[in-house]
C-alpha positions in Angstrom: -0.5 -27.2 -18.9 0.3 -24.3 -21.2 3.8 -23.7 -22.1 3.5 -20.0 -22.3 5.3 -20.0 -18.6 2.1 -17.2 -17.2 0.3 -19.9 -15.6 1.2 -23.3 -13.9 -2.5 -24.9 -13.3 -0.8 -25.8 -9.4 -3.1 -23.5 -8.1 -6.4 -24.6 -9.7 -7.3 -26.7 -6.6 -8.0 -23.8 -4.3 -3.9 -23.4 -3.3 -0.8 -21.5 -3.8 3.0 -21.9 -3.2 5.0 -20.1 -0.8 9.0 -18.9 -1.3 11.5 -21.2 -0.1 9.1 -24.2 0.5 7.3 -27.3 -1.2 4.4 -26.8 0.9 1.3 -25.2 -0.7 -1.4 -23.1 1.9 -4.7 -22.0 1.2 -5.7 -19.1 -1.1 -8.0 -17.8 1.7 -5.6 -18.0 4.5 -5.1 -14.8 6.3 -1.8 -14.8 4.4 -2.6 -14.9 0.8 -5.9 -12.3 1.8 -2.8 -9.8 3.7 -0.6 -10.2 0.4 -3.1 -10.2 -2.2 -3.9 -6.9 -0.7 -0.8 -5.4 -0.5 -0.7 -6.3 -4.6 -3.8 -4.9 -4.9 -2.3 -1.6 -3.1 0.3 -1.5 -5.3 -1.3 -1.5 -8.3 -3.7 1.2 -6.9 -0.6 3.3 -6.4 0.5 2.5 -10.4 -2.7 3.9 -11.4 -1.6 6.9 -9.1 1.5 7.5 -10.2 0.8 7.2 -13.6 -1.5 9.9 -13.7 0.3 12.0 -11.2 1.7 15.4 -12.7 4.2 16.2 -10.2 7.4 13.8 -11.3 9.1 13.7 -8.0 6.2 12.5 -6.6 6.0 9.7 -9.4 9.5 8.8 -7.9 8.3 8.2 -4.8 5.5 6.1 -5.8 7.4 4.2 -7.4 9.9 3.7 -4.7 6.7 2.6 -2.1 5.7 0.4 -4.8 9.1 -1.7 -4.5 8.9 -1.2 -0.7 5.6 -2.9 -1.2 6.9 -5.8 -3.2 9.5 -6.4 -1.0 7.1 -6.8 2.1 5.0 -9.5 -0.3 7.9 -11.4 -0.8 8.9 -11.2 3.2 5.7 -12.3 4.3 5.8 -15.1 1.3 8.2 -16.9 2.5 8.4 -19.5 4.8 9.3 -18.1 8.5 13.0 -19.8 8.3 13.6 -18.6 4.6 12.6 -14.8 5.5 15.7 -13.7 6.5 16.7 -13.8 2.6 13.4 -11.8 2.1 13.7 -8.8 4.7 10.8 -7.0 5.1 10.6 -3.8 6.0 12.6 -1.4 8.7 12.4 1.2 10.5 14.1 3.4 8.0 11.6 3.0 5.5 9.0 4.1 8.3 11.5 7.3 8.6 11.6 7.8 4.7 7.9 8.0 4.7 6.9 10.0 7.5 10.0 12.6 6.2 7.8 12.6 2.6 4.5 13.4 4.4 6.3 16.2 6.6 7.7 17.8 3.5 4.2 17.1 1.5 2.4 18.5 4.3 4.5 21.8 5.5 2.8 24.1 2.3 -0.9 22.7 3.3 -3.7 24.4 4.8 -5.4 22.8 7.5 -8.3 20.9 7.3 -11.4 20.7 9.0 -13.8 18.7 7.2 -13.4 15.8 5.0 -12.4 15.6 1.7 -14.5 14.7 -1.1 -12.3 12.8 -3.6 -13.2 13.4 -7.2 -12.4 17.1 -8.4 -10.1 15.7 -10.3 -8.6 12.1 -11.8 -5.1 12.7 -10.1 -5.8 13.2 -6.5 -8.8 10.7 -7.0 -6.4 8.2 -8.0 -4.5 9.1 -4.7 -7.8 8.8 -3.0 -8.4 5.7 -4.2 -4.9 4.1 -3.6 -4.9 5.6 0.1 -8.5 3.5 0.7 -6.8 0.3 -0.7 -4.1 0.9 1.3 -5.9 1.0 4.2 -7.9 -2.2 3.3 -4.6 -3.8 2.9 -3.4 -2.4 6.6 -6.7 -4.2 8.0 -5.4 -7.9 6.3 -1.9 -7.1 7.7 -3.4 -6.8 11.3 -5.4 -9.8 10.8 -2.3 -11.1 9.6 -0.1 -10.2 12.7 -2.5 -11.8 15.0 -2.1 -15.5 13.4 1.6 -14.6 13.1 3.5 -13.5 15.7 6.4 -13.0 13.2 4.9 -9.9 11.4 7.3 -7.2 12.5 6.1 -3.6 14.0 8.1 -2.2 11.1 5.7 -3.8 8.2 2.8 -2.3 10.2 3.7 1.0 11.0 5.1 1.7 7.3 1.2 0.6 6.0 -0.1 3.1 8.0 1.9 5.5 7.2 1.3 4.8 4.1 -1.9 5.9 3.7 -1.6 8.9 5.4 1.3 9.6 2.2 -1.4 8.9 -0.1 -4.0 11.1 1.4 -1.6 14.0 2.0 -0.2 13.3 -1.6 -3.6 14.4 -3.3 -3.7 17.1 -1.2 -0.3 18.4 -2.6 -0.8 17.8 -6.0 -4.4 19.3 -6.1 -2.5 22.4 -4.3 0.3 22.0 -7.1 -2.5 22.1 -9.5 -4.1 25.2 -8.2 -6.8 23.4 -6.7 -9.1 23.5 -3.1 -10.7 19.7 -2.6 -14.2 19.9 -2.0 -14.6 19.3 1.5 -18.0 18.0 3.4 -19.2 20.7 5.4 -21.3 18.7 7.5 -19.7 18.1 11.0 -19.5 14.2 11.9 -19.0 13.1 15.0 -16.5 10.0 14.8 
């Protein structure tokens, strides 16, 4: 063992620790896959905001990014022990959907699909919005092994990505910019 205190060697066997308990659980369960994701997310949304121009936007990147580790750490923890973990609420669901409304209300309509990659900022917002929604799909899987996953912790990743799609859409507009859009219909 290395007494640098970045790595224990527990976890070498395939395992991992949860908060508030002894017990060790799988690092392919359905739990570690829903959190690893969610880290995954957040980090996605660094690489975002760091490269985001607009600084109030950066603030509230930031802020989800907290939000995010504070749902980790909820779904972390043992089921008895995550009361001293709380996850997310309904307020946080209102916070976002209040930041996509005022995001949104200077936006033209869209109708074709956007083709990320005109430019590294909104790409990056792109690219968060898809790990996002990969991390949205673990949480599901998630909530359907545990009953305990609230309706608040699902509802705030999906509107989370919808943030992070209409968040490139604002700052390419901020930036003078019209995303390049697929002009082929698709039926979906």
């Amino acid at each position: 063992m290395d007494d640098s205190g970045f790595y224990t060697g527990k976890g070498d066997r395939g395992d991992t620790g949860r908060l508030m308990s002894a017990g060790r659980v799988s690092k392919d369960s359905a739990l570690i896959e829903a959190v690893g994701a969610l880290d995954e997310a957040t980090s996605a949304i660094g690489v975002a905001r760091a490269r985001c121009p607009v600084v109030q936007l950066q603030e509230r990147l930031a802020a989800v990014q907290h939000h995010l580790y504070r749902l980790m750490a909820h779904l972390s923890a043992v089921p008895e022990a995550r009361q001293q973990y709380p996850g997310l609420r309904q307020a946080e669901v209102d916070w976002l959907e209040q930041l996509i409304a005022q995001l949104e209300a200077d936006l033209p309509s869209l109708k074709d699909f956007v083709l990320p990659g005109d430019a590294e900022d909104s790409a990056a917002l792109h690219v968060a919005r898809a790990v996002v929604r990969r991390a949205e799909r673990r949480l599901v899987a998630l909530s359907e092994l545990e009953p305990n996953v609230d309706q608040s912790n699902l509802a705030y990743i999906n509107r989370l990505s919808s943030l992070m799609f209409v968040a490139a859409l604002y700052v390419d507009q901020s930036a003078g910019r019209s995303p390049s859009l697929a002009k082929q219909q698709y039926d979906i």
